[in-house]
PDB file of the backbone (N, CA, C, O) and the ligand in Angstrom, with CONECT records:
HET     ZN  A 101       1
ATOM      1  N   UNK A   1     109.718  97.428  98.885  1.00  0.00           N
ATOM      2  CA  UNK A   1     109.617  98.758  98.269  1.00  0.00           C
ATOM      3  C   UNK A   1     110.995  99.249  97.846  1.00  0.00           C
ATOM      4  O   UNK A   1     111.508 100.328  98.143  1.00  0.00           O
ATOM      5  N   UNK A   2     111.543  98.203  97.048  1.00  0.00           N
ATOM      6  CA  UNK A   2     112.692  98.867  96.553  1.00  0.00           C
ATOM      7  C   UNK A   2     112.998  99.333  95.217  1.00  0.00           C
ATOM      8  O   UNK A   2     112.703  98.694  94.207  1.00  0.00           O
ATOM      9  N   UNK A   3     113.496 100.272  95.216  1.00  0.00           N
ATOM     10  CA  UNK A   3     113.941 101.362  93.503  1.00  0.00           C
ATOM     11  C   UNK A   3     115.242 100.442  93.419  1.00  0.00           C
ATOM     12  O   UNK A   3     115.886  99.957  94.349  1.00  0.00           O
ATOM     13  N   UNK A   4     115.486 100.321  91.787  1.00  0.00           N
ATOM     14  CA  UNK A   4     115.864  99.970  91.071  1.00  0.00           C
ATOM     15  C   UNK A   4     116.037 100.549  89.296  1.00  0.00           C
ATOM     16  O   UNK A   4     116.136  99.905  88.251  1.00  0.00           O
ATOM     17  N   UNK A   5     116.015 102.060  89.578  1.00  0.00           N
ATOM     18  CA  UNK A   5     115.794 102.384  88.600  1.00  0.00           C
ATOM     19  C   UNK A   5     117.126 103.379  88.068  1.00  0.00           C
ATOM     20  O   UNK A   5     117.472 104.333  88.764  1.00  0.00           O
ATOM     21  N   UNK A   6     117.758 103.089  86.900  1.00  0.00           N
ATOM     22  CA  UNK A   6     118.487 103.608  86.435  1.00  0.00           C
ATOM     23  C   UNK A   6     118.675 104.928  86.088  1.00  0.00           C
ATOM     24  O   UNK A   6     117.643 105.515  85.764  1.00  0.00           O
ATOM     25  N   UNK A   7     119.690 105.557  86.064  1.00  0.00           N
ATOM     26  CA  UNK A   7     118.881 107.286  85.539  1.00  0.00           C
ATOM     27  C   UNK A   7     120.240 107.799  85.300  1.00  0.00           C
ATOM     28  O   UNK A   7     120.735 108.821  85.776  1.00  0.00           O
ATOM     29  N   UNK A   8     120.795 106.917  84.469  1.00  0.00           N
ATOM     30  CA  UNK A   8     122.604 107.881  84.121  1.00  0.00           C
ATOM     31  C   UNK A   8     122.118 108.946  82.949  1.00  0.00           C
ATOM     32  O   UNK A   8     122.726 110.010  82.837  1.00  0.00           O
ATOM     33  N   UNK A   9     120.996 108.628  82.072  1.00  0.00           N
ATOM     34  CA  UNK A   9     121.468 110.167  81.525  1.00  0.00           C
ATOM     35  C   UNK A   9     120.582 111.405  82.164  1.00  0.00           C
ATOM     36  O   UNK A   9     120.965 112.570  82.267  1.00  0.00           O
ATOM     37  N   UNK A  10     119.474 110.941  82.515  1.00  0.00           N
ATOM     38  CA  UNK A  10     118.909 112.124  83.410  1.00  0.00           C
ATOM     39  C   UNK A  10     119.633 113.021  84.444  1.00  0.00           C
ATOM     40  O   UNK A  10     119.332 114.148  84.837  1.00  0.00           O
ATOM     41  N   UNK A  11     120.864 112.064  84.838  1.00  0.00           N
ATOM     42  CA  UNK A  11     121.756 112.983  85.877  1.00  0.00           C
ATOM     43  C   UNK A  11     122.662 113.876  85.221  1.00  0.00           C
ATOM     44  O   UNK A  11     123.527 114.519  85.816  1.00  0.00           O
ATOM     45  N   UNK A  12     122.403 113.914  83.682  1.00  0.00           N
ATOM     46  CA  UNK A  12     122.870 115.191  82.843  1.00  0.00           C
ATOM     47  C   UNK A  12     122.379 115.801  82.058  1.00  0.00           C
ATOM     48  O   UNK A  12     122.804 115.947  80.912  1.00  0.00           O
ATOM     49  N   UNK A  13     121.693 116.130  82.376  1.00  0.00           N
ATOM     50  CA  UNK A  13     120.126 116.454  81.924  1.00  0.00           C
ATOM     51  C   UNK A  13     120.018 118.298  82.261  1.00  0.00           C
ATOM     52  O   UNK A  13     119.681 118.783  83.340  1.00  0.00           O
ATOM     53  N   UNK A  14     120.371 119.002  81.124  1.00  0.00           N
ATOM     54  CA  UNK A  14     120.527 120.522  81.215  1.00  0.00           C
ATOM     55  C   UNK A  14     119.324 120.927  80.563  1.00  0.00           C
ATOM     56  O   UNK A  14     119.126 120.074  79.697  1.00  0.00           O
ATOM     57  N   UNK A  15     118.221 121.969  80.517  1.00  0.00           N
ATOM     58  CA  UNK A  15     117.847 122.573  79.518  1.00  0.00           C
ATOM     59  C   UNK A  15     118.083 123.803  79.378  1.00  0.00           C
ATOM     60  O   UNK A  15     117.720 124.589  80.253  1.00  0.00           O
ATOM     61  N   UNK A  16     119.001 124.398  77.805  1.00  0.00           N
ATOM     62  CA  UNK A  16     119.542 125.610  77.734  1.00  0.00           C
ATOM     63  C   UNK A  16     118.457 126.439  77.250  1.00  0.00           C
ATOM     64  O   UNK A  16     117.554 126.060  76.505  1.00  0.00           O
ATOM     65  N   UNK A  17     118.562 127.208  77.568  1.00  0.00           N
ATOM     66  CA  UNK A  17     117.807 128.438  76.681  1.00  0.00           C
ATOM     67  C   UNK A  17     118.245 128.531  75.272  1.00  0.00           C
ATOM     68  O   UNK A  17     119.444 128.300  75.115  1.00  0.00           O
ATOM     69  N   UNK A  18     117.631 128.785  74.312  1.00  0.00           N
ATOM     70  CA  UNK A  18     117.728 129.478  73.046  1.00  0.00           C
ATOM     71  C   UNK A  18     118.532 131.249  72.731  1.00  0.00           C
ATOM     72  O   UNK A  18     119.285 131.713  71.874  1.00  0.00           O
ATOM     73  N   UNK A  19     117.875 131.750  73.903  1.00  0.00           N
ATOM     74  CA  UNK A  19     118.008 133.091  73.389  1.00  0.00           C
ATOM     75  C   UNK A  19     118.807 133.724  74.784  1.00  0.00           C
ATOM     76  O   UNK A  19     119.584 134.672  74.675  1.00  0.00           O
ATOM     77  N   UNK A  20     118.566 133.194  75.854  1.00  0.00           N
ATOM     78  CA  UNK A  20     120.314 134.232  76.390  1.00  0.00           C
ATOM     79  C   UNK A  20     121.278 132.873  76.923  1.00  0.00           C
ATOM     80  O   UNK A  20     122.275 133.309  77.498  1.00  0.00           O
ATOM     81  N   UNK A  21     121.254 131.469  76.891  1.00  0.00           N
ATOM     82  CA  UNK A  21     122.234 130.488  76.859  1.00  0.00           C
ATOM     83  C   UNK A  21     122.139 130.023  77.640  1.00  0.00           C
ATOM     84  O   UNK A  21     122.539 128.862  77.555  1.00  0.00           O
ATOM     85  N   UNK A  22     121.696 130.353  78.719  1.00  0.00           N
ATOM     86  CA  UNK A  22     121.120 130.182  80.265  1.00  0.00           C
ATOM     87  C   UNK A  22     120.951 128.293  79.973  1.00  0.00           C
ATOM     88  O   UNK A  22     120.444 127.717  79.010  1.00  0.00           O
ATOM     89  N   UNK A  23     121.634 127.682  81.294  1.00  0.00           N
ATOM     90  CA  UNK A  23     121.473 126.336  81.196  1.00  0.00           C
ATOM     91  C   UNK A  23     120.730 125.900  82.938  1.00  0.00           C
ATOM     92  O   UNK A  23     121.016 126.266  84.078  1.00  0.00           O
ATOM     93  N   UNK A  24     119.741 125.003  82.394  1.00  0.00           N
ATOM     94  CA  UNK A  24     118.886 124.852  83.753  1.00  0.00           C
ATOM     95  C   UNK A  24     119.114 123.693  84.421  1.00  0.00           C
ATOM     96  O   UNK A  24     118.506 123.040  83.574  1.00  0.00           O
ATOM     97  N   UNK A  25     119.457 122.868  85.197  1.00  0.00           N
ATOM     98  CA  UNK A  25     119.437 121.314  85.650  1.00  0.00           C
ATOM     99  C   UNK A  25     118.160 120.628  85.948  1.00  0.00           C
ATOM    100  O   UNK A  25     117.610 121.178  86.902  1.00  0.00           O
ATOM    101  N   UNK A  26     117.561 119.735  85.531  1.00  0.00           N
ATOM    102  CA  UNK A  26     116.590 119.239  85.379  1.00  0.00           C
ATOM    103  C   UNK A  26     115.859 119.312  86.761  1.00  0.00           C
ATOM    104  O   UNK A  26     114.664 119.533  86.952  1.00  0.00           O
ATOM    105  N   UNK A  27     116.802 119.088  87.646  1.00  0.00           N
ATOM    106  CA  UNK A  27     115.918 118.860  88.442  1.00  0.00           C
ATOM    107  C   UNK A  27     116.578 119.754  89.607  1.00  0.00           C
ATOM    108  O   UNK A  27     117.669 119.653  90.167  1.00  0.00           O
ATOM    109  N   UNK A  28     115.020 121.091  89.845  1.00  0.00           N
ATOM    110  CA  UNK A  28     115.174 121.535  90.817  1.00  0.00           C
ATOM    111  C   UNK A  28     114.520 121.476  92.455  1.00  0.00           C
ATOM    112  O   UNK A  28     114.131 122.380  93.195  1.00  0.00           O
ATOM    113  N   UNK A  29     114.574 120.445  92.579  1.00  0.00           N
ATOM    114  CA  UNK A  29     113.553 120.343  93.535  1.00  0.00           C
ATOM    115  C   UNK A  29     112.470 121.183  93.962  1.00  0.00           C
ATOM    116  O   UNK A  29     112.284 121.900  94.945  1.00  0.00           O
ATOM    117  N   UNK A  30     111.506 120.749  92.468  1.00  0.00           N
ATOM    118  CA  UNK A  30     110.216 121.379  93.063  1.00  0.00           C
ATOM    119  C   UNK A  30     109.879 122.602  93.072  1.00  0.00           C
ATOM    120  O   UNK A  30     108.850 123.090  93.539  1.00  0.00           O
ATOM    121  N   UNK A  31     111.212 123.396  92.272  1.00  0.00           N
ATOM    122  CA  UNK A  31     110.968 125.015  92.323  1.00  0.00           C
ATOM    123  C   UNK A  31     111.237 125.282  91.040  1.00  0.00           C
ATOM    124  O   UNK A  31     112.164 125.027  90.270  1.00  0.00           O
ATOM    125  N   UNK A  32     110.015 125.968  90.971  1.00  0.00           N
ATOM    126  CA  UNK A  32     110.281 126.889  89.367  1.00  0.00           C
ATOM    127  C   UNK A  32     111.600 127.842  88.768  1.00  0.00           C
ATOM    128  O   UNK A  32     111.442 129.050  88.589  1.00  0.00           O
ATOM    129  N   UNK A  33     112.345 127.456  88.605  1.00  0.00           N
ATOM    130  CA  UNK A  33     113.524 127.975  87.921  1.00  0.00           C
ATOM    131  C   UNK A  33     113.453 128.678  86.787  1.00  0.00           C
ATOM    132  O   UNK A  33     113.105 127.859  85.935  1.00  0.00           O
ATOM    133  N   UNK A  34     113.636 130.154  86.083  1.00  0.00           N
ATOM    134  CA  UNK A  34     113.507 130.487  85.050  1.00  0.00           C
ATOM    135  C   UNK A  34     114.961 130.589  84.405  1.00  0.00           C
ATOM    136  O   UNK A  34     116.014 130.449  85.027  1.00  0.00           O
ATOM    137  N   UNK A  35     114.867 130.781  83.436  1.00  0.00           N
ATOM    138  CA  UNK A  35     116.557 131.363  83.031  1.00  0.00           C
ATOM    139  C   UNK A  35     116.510 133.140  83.077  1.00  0.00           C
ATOM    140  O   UNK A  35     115.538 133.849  83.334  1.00  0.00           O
ATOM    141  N   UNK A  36     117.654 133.475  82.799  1.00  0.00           N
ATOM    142  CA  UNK A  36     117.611 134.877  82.712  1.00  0.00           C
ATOM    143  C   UNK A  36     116.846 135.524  82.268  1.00  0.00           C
ATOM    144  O   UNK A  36     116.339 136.491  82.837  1.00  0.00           O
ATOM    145  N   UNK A  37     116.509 135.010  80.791  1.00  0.00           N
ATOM    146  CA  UNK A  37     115.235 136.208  80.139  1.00  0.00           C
ATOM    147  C   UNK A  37     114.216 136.109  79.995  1.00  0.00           C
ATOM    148  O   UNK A  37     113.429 136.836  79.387  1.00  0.00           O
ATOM    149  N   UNK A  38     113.945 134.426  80.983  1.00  0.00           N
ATOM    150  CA  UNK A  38     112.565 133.957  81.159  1.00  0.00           C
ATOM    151  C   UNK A  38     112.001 133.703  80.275  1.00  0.00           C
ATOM    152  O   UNK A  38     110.845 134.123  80.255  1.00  0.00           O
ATOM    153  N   UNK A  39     112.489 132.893  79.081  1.00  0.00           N
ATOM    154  CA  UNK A  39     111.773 132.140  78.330  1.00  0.00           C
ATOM    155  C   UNK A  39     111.679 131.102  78.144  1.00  0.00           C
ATOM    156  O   UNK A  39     111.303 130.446  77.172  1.00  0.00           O
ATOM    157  N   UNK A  40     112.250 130.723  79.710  1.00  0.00           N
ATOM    158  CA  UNK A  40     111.925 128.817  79.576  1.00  0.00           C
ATOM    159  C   UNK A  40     111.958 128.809  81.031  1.00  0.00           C
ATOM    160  O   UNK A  40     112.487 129.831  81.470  1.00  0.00           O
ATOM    161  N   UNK A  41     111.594 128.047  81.859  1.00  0.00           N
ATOM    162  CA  UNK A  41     111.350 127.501  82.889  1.00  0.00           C
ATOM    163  C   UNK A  41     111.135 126.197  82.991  1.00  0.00           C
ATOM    164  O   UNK A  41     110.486 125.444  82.265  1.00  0.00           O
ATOM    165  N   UNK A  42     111.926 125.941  84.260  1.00  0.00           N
ATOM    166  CA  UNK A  42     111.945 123.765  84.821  1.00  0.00           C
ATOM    167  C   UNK A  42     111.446 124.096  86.551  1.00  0.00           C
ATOM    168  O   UNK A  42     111.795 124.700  87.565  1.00  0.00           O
ATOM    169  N   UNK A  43     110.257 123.101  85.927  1.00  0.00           N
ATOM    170  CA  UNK A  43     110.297 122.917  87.615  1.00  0.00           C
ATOM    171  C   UNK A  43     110.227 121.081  87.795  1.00  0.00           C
ATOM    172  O   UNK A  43     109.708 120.324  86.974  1.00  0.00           O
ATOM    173  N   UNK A  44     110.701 120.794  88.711  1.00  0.00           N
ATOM    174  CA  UNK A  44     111.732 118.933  88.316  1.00  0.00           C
ATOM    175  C   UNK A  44     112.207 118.927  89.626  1.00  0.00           C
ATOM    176  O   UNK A  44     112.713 119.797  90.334  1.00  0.00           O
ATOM    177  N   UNK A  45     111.790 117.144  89.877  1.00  0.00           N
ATOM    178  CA  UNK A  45     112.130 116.436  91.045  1.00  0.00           C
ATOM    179  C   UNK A  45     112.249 115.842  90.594  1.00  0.00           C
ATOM    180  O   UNK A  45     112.050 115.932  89.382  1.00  0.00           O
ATOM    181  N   UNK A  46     112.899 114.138  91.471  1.00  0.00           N
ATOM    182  CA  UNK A  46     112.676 113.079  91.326  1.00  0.00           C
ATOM    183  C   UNK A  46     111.580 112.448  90.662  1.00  0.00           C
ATOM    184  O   UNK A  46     111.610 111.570  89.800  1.00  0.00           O
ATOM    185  N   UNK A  47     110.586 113.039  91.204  1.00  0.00           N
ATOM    186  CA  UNK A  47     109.400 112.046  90.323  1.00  0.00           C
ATOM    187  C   UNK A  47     108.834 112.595  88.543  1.00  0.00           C
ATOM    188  O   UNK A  47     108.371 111.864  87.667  1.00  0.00           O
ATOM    189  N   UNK A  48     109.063 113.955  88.486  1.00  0.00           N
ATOM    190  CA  UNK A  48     108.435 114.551  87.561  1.00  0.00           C
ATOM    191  C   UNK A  48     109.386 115.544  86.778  1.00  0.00           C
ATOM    192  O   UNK A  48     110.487 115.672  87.313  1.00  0.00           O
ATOM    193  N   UNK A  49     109.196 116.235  85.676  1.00  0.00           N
ATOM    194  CA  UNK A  49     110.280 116.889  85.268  1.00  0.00           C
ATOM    195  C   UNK A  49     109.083 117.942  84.440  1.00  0.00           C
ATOM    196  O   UNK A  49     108.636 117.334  83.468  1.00  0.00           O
ATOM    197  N   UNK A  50     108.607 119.028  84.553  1.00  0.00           N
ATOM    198  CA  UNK A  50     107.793 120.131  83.654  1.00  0.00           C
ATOM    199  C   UNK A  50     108.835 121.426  83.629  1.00  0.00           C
ATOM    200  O   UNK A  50     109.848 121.772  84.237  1.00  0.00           O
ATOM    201  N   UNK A  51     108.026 121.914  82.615  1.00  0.00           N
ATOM    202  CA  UNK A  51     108.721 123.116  82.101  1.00  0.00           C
ATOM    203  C   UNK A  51     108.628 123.456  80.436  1.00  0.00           C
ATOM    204  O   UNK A  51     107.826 122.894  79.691  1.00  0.00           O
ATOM    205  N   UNK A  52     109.429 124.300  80.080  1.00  0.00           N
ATOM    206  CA  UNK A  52     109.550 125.146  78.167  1.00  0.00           C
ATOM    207  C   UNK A  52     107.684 124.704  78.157  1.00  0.00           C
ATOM    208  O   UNK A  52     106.994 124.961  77.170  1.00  0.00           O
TER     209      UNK A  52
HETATM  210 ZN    ZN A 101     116.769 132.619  78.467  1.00  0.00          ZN2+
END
């Protein structure tokens, strides 16, 4: 059961907002993160990445 899986650009992996600049990190473990004016939200682990 071993990983072997690469992930150099996912480990820079921001999503900014559009409208107040707000930058999110992909992965928050599992918790819904909004940006400031709440028009985008990440919620992101290891296994999965949802959100905008
Ligand atoms: Zn925003």
């Amino acid at each position: 059961m071993s990983k072997e899986i690469a992930n150099k650009t996912k480990e820079e992996t921001y999503y900014k907002c559009t409208h107040c600049g707000d930058e999110i990190f992909w992965n928050t473990n599992k918790k819904l993160i909004e940006c400031k004016c709440k028009a985008i939200y990440i919620d992101g682990c290891e296994d999965y990445v949802r959100g905008i």
